[in-house]
C-alpha positions as MATLAB code, in Angstrom:
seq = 'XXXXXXXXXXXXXXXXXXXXXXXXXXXXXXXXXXXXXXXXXXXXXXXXXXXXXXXXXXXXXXXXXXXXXXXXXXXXXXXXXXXXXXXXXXXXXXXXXXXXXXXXXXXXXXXXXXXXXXXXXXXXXXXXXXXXXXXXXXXXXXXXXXXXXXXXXXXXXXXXXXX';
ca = [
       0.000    0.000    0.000;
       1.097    3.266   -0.864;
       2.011    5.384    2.164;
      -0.581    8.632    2.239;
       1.297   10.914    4.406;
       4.308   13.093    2.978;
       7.816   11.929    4.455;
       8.808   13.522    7.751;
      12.442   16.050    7.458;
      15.136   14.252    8.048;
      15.571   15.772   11.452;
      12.462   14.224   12.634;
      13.019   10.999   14.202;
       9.936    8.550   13.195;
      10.237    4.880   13.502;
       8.933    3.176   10.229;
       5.424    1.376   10.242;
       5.734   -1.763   10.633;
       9.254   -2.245   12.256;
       8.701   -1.057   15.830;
       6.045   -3.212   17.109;
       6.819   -6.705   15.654;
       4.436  -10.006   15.977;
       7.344  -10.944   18.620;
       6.546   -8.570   20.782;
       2.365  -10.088   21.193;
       3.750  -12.505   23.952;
       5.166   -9.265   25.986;
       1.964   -7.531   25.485;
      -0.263  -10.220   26.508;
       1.633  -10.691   29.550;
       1.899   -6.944   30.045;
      -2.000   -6.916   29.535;
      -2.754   -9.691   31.825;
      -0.785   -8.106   34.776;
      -2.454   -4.937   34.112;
      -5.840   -6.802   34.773;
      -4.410   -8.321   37.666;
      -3.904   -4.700   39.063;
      -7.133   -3.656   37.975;
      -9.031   -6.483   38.910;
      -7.385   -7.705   42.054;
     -10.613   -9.143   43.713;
     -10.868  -11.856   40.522;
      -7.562  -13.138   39.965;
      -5.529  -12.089   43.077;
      -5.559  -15.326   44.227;
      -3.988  -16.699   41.225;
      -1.325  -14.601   41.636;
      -1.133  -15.494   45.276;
      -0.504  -18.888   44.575;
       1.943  -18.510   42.142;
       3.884  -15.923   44.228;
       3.805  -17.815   47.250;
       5.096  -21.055   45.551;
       7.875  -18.562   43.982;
       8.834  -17.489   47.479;
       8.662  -20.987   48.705;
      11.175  -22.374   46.534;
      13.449  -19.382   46.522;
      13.704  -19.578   50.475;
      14.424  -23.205   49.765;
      17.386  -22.622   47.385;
      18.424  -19.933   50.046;
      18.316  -22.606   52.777;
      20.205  -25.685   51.160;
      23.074  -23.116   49.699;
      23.245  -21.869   53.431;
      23.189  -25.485   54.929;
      25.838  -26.640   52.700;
      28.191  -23.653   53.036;
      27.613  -23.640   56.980;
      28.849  -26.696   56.888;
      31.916  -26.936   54.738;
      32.431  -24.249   56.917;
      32.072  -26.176   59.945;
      34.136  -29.163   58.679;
      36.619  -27.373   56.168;
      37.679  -24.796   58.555;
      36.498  -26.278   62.084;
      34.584  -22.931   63.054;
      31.531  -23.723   65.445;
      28.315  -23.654   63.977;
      26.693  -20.108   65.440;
      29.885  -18.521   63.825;
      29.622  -20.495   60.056;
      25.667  -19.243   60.194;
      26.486  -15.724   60.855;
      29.646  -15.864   58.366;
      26.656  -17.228   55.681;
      24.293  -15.075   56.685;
      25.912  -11.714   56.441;
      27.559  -12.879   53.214;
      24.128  -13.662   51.596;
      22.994   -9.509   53.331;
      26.054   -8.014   51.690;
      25.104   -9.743   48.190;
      21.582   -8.899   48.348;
      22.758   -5.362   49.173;
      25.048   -5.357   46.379;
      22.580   -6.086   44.187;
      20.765   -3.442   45.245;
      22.507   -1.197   45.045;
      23.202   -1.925   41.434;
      19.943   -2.224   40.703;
      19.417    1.151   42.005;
      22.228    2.722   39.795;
      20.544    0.537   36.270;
      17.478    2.271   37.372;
      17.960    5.421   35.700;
      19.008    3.942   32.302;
      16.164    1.695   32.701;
      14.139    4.043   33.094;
      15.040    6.084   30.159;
      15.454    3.265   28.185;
      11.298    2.462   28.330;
      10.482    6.342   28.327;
      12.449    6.972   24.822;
      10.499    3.270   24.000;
       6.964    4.232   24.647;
       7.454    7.924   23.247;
       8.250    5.526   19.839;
       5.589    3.363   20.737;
       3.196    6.453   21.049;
       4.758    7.942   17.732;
       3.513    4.573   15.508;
       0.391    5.000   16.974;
      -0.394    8.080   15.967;
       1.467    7.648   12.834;
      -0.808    4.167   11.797;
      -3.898    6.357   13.047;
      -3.109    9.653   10.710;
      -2.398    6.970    7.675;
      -5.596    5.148    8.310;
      -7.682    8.057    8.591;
      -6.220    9.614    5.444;
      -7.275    6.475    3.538;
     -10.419    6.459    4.971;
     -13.176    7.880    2.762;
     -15.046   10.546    3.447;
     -18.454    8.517    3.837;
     -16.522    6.599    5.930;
     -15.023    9.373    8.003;
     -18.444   10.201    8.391;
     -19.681    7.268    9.457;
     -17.064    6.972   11.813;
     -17.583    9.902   13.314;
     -21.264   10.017   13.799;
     -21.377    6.272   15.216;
     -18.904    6.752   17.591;
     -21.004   10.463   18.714;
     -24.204    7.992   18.878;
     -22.474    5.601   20.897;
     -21.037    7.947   23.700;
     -24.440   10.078   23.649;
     -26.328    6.757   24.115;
     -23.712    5.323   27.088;
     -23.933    9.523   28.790;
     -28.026    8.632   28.833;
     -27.569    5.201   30.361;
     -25.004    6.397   32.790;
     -27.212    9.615   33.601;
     -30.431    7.430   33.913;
];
């Protein structure tokens, strides 16, 4: 199909149609639109989530506990240090990493974070770009149609909400 709309200056930075949003990207949005609902929804499928999450945090803590259990005790028997010392040894070990990785976490933030801002101003700039080209190839009996359906149907849900 023959593109409508005149080409953008050069300066202006436009993704092309077609190339931003790709069919591999419909598993991330369905996901993305699912936990969405959750949010919305909570009272319906919170207890899905529940599940799942408390099953996650189940067998995290039990990864966390047989890692500890075995170093505590090559500790114990590698380097003969009693067993309150080779749990604290462990423990703060495992509080510094988690800390760590915090910490890094916190300074990937801001690049995250500008990383999906620049991503969904592009996402927002196909969007509008598909919508101008499809109303430009729209008709204008169509446009008009269009229009005055959509003006019926928000007139018609103002009356039912009003009534």
């Amino acid at each position: 199909m023959k593109p409508l709309l005149p080409k953008p200056p050069h300066k202006l930075l436009l993704p092309k149609p077609g190339r931003f949003f790709p069919l591999k990207h419909a598993k991330t949005l369905f996901l993305l639109s699912l936990f969405i609902s959750w949010l919305i929804l909570p009272e319906l499928l919170w207890h899905k989530m529940g599940f799942v999450f408390h099953h996650l945090a189940v067998l995290i803590h039990l990864l966390y506990e047989t890692l500890s259990f075995f170093l505590e005790e090559s500790l114990m028997h590698g380097f003969g240090m009693e067993k309150y010392y080779a749990q604290m040894l462990v423990f703060y070990c495992f509080l510094t990493l988690g800390l760590w990785c915090a910490y890094r976490f916190w300074l990937y933030l801001p690049k995250l974070l500008a990383s999906l801002r620049a991503k969904l101003f592009l996402l927002s700039l196909e969007f509008k770009y598909r919508a101008i080209e499809a109303w430009l190839a729209l008709t204008l009996w169509q446009k008009t149609k269009f229009v005055v359906f959509n003006l019926l149907g928000l007139t018609g849900g103002v009356m039912i909400l009003l009534a």
